[in-house]
MARLUM-543482 format. One record per residue (C-alpha): x, y, z. Coordinates in steps of 0.5 Angstrom, whole numbers, plus 500, padded with zeros to 3 digits. Layout:
XYZ/...
***
This chain:
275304809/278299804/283294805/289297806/294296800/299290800/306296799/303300806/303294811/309293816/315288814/317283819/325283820/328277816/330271821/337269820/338262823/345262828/345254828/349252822/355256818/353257811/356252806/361253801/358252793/364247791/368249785/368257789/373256794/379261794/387258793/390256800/395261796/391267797/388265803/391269810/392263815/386265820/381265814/384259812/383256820/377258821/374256814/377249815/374249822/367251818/368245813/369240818/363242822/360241816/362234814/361232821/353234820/352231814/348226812/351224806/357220805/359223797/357230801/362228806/367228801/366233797/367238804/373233807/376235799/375241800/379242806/385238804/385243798/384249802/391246806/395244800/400250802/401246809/403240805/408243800/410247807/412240811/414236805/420242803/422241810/425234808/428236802/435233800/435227804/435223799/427222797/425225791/421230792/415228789/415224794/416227798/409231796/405224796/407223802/405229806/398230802/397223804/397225812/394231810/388226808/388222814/388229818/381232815/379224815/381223823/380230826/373231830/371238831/367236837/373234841/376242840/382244838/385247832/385243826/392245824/395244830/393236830/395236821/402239822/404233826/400228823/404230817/410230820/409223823/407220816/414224812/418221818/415214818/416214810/423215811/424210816/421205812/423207805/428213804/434207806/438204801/441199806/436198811/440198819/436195825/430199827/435201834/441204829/436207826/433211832/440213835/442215828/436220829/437222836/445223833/443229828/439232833/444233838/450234834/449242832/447242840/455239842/458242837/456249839/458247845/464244845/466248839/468242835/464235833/463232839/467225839/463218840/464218847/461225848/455223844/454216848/454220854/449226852/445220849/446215856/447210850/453206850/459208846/458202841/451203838/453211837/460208833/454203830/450209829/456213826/457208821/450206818/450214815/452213808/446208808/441212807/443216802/450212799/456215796/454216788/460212785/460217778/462222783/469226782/473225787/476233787/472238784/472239777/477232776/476227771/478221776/472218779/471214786/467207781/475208777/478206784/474201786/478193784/475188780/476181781/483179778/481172774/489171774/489169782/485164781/491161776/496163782/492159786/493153782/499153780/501154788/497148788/499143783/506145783/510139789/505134786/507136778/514135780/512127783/510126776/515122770/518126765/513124759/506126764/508132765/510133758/503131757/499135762/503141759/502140751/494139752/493145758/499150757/501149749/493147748/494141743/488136741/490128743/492127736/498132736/500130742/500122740/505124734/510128739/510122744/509116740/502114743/496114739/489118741/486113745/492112749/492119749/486120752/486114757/493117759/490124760/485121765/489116769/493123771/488128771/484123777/491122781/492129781/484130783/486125789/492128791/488135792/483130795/
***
């Protein structure tokens, strides 16, 4: 009998390994749009695992890449949650996309847990911690600022309760803080996100809060003056006086004032300094 023909022989199963996930081809991953959040998840947990494995650096990389595009829904989620708080919102992206980095960087699939479950708080450290260091536009103390946090969180709470907006003494004693730091607290509001001077003062007026604000009046300097000198100008003989008012009040040079009195310049000018240094005395 001949040898039997090769399309006759038996086929052996093909042999699947179970050891490693497949890996994603870079460029095919699917937007974190139109991912469902389980597939999103378990696909996260896949890529992580994969990162661990590899014994690459750039291939590392490239898969840590991929799992932070796979989660950029997550970061704009968090960073949205903060808006209206006087941080741009681009920053506010920045900054959630940067803990979004430092999740996939720092999460270790070997010690279990669900990867969203350690990001959305890592997230949330590094959009609270950005606040606290950049979002004031006068920075109090580090302790206003923490009780200023925990002001917010239980104002709703009181509120609801007392059916009113609780009073410094109330909040103090939900807090089991003393009453001056909460007054302090209180009055640090407009620090982070102050008052906009251009704004109006009623809706649609013309009249705004920079229009009422003073500004310094240089006359007062002169009322000062003339407070000050005035018992010591009425000390002085009749001519000096006379004097001191043509040169500082009716603005006339030395040679002016010389012709009115019958003095030249040069006795003008030392006249004006003797006087000018006894004032300057008596003020002391």
């Amino acid at each position: 009998m001949g040898p039997t023909p090769e399309h006759h022989l038996p086929q052996s199963p093909p042999v699947r390994s179970p050891t490693r996930p497949p890996r994603t081809a870079p460029g095919r991953l699917p937007s974190s749009g139109s991912t469902s959040a389980s597939d999103r998840a378990e696909l996260s947990a896949l890529l992580l695992q994969q990162a661990e494995d590899a014994g690459d650096a750039e291939e590392r990389k490239r898969i840590q890449e991929e799992v932070v595009l796979l989660n950029m829904g997550v970061a704009r989620s968090l960073a949205s949650q903060y808006r209206g708080r006087g941080v741009a919102d681009e920053d506010l992206l920045q900054v959630a996309c940067l803990g979004l980095v430092k999740a996939v960087a720092w999460f270790r699939t070997s010690l279990g847990g669900d990867f969203l479950g350690y990001a959305v708080p890592t997230i949330r450290g590094e959009l609270k911690k950005h606040f606290r260091d950049c979002g004031w536009a006068v920075r109090p103390p580090r302790r206003v600022q923490d009780c200023q946090s925990r002001i917010t969180a239980a104002t709703p709470e009181l509120t609801q309760r007392l059916q009113r907006f609780p009073r410094p003494a109330e909040l103090a004693a939900h807090l089991d803080v003393d009453e001056c730091d909460v007054i302090e607290a209180l009055g640090a509001n407009g620090c982070f996100a102050p008052t906009s001077l251009d704004v109006a003062l009623v809706e649609h007026g013309d009249t705004t809060r920079g229009e009422l604000l003073g500004e310094e009046d240089h006359r007062m300097r002169a009322v000062e003056a003339r407070v000050t000198l005035s018992p010591l100008l009425k000390r002085l003989p009749d001519r000096e006086r006379s004097i001191l008012h043509l040169r500082f009040v009716g603005e006339w040079n030395q040679e002016q004032i010389g012709a009115r009195v019958g003095l030249s310049q040069v006795q003008v000018s030392r006249l004006l300094s003797r006087i000018l240094a006894g004032l300057k005395d008596q003020l002391g």
